[in-house]
C-alpha positions in Angstrom: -20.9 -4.9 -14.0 -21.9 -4.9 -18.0 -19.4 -6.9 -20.2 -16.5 -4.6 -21.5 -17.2 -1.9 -18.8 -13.9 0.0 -18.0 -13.9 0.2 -14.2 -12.7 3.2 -12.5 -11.6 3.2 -8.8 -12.3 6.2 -7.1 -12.2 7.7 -3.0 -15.4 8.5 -2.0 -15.3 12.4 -1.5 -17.0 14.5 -4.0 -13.6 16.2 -5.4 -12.6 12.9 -5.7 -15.9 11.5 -7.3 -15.4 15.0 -9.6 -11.9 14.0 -10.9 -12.8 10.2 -11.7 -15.5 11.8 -13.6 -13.2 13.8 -15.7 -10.9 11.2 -16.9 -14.3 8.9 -17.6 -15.7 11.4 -20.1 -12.5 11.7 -21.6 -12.4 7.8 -21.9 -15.5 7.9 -23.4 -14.7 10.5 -26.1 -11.8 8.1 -27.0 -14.1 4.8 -26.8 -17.3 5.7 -27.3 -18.2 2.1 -27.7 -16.8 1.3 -24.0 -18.8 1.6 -20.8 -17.8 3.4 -18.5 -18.6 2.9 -14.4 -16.8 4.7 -11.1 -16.2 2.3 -8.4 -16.3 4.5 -4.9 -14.2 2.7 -2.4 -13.0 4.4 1.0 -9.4 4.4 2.0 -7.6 4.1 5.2 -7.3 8.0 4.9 -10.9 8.4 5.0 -11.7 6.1 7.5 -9.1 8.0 10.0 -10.8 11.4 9.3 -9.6 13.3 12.3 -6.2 11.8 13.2 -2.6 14.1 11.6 -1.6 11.7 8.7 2.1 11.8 9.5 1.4 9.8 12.7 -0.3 7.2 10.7 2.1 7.1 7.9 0.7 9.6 5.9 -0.7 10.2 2.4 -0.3 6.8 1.1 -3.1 6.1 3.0 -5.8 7.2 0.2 -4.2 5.4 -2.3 -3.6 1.8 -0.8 -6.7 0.6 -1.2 -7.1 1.5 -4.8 -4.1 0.3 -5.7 -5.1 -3.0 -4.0 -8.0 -3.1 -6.2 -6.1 -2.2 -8.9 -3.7 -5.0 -8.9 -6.6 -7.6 -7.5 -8.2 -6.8 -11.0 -11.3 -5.8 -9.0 -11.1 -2.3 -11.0 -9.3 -1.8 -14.6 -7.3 1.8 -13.6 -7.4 4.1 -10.8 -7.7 8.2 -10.4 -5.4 10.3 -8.0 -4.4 13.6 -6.7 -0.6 13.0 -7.7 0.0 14.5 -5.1 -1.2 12.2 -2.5 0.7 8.8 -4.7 4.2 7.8 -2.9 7.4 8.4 -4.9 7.6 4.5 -5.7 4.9 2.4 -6.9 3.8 -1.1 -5.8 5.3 -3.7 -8.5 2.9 -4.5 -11.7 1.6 -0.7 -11.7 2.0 1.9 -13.9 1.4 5.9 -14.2 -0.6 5.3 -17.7 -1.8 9.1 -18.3 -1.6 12.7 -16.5 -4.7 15.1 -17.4 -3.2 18.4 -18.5 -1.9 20.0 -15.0 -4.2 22.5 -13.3 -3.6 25.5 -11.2 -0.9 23.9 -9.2 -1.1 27.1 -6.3 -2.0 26.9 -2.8 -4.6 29.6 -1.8 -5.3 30.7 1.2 -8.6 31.4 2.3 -10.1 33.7 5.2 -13.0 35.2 6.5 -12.5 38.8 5.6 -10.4 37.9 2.2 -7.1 38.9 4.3 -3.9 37.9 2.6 -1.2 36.3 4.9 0.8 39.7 5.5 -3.3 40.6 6.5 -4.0 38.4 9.1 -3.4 40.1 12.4 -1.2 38.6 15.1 -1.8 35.2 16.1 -4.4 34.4 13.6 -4.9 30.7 13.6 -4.4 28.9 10.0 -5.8 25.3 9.4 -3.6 23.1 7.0 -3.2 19.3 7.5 0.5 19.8 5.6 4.0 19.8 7.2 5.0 22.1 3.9 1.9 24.4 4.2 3.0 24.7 7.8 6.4 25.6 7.3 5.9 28.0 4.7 3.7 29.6 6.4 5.5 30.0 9.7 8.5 31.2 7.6 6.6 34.2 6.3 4.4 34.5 10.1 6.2 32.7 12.7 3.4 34.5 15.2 0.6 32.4 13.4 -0.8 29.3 15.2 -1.3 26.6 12.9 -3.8 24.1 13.4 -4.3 20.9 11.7 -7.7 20.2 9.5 -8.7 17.2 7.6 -12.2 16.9 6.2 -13.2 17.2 2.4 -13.6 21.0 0.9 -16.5 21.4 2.1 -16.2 20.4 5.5 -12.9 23.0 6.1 -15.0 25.9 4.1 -17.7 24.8 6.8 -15.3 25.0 9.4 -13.7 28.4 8.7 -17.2 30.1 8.3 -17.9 29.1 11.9 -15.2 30.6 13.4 -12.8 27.4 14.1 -10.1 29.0 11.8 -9.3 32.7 11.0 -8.2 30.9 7.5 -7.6 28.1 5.7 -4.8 27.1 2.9 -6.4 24.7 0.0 -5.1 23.3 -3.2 -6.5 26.1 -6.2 -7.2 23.1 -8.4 -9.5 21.2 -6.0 -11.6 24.2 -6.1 -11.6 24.8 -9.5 -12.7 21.4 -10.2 -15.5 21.3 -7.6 -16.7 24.9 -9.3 -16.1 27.0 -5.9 -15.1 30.3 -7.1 -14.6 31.9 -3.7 -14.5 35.6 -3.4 -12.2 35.3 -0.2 -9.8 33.0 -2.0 -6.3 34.8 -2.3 -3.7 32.2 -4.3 -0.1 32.3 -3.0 3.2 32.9 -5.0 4.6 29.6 -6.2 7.8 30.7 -6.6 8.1 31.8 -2.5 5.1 29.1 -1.6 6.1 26.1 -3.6 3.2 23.9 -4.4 3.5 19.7 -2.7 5.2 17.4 -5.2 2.8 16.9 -8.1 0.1 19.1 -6.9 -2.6 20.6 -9.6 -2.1 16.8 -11.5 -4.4 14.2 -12.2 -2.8 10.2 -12.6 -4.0 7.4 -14.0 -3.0 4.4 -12.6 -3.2 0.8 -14.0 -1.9 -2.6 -14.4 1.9 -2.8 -16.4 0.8 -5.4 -18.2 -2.7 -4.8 -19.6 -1.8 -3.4 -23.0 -5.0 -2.8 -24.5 -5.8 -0.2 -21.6 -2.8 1.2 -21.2 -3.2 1.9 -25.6 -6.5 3.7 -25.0 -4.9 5.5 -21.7 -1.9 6.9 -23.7 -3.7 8.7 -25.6 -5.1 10.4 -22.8 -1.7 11.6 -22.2 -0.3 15.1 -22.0 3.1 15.2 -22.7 3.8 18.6 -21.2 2.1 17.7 -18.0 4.4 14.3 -17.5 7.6 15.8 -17.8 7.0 18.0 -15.3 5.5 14.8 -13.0 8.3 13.3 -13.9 10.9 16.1 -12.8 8.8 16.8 -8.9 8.5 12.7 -8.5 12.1 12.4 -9.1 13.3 14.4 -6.7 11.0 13.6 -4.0 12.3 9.9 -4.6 15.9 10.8 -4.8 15.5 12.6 -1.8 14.4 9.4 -0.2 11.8 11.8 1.8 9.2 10.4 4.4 5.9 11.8 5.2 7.2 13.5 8.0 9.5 16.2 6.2 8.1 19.1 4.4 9.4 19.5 0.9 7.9 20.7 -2.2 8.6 20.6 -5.7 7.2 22.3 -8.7 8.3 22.2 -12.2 7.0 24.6 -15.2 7.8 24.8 -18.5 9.3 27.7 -20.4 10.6 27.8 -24.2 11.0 23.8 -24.2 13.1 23.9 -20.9 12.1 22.6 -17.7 12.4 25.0 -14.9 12.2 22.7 -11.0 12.2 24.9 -8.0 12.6 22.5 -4.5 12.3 22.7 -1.4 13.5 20.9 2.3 12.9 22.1 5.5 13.1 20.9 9.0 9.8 20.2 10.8 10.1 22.8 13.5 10.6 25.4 9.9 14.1 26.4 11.6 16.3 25.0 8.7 14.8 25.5 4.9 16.7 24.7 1.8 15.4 26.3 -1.7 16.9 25.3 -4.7 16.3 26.1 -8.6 17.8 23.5 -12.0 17.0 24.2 -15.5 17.2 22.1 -18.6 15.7 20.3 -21.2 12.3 19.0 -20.7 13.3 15.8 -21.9 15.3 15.3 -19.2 12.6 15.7 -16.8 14.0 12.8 -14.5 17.7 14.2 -14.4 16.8 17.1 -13.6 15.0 16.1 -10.6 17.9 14.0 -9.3 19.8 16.7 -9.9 18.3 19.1 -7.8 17.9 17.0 -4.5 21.6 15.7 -4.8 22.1 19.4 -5.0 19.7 20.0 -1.8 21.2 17.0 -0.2 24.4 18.4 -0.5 23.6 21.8 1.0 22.2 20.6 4.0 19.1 18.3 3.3 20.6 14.7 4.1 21.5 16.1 7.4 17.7 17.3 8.3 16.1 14.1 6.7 18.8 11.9 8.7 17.9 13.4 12.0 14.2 13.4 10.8 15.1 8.9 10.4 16.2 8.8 13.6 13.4 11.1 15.6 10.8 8.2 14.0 12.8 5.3 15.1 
């Protein structure tokens, strides 16, 4: 490693390689004088390739290992999908910076270009995600969904070959990887509500290295962490495991904050949509507010029984 180099830990897949390379050219901008260098490093999630994460403890699993490294001082900062960090963070990290939010949509992706209302009867769907699952079972209960793990390119692989009749990816992981698919059709986020931070890049580093964390802030997009803030909240005030499907998305409108949740049982029979509003600025209230709101409606009751299935 040179002397001064900022160290950037980083999964292995190219999406992920793509993103730490975003947030190192930005560093550089800031500090042109700093060296920059990605650290690859494969996670527990990588290694188990082909297993359904919620039967492994799902997707903490590609973050563990970075934050290890993190906190070891082996790297100075590491890059996620928000999406994939836990509501609560180990102790001595911090979120330092969020990259401006990108398309935060599902799409859904299929041989012919078919929509979901297109697909005929039975089609099967691959999606690794409880939420994908029961979203899209609520719209096509006669669909058979089959789980998929892999990178990008090894479910595009998969669906040209006939293993899928479709697919359902992230919009931003393909608009960072520069795959503008003709068959790509993005789904409504107010009806097909995007996972808990999805679309946002996170910076992670150590709470108490305060000349990173400096340079980092400035990385930071205000906009972009309130509505992190708002999703995160409620997922943690939920209290919700890998094993429930819920979704959160926040957007801002005329310097309010506008978070649409959602709970739902695993079997899809039981789903819980709820809508708060307020000022941005109370991106963390807001949150809480909407999963007591959830909770009382119905939710405690479907993540209680989902407890005591995992017992």
């Amino acid at each position: 490693m040179s002397a001064g180099a900022i160290r950037v830990g980083t999964r292995e897949s190219p999406l992920a390689l793509r993103q730490a390379t975003l947030l190192a050219d930005r560093v550089r901008e800031l500090a042109p004088e700093r060296a920059v260098e990605l650290v690859p490093m494969k996670t527990s999630g990588d290694r188990l390739g082909q297993v359904a994460l919620g039967s492994l403890g799902g997707k903490g699993l590609f973050v563990k290992e970075l934050e290890e490294a993190v906190i070891a001082g082996r790297v100075d900062l590491a890059v996620h999908s928000l999406k994939d960090l836990p509501a609560a963070l180990p102790d001595g990290l911090c979120l330092a910076a969020f990259l401006p939010r990108a398309d935060p949509r599902d799409v859904l992706v299929s041989r012919t270009g078919a929509g979901i209302g297109d697909l005929p009867r039975g089609a099967r769907v691959g999606t690794s995600s409880l939420r994908r699952r029961v979203l899209l079972l609520s719209v096509r209960p006669d669909l058979k969904i089959e789980t998929i793990r892999g990178n990008v390119d090894t479910r595009l692989r998969r669906l040209t070959e006939g293993a899928y009749d479709a697919i359902v990816l992230a919009a931003a992981g393909l608009e960072r990887l520069g795959l503008g698919l003709e068959h790509a059709r993005p789904l409504d986020p107010d009806q097909f509500i995007p996972a808990v931070g999805q679309g946002i890049l996170a910076v992670e580093a150590r709470a108490d290295d305060r000349r990173l964390l400096e340079l980092l802030g400035r990385l930071d997009h205000h906009g972009t962490r309130r509505q992190a803030e708002a999703e995160r909240a409620f997922l943690r005030h939920l209290g919700a495991s890998c094993h429930t499907p819920v979704a959160g998305h926040a957007r801002l409108a005329d310097g309010e904050l506008i978070l649409t949740g959602l709970v739902a049982s695993v079997d899809g029979r039981q789903v819980l949509r709820g809508q708060t509003t307020g000022v941005a600025e109370n991106a963390e209230l807001i949150g809480q507010k909407l999963a007591e709101e959830l909770m009382a409606r119905g939710a405690r009751a479907i993540l209680g029984e989902i407890a005591e299935k995992m017992k």
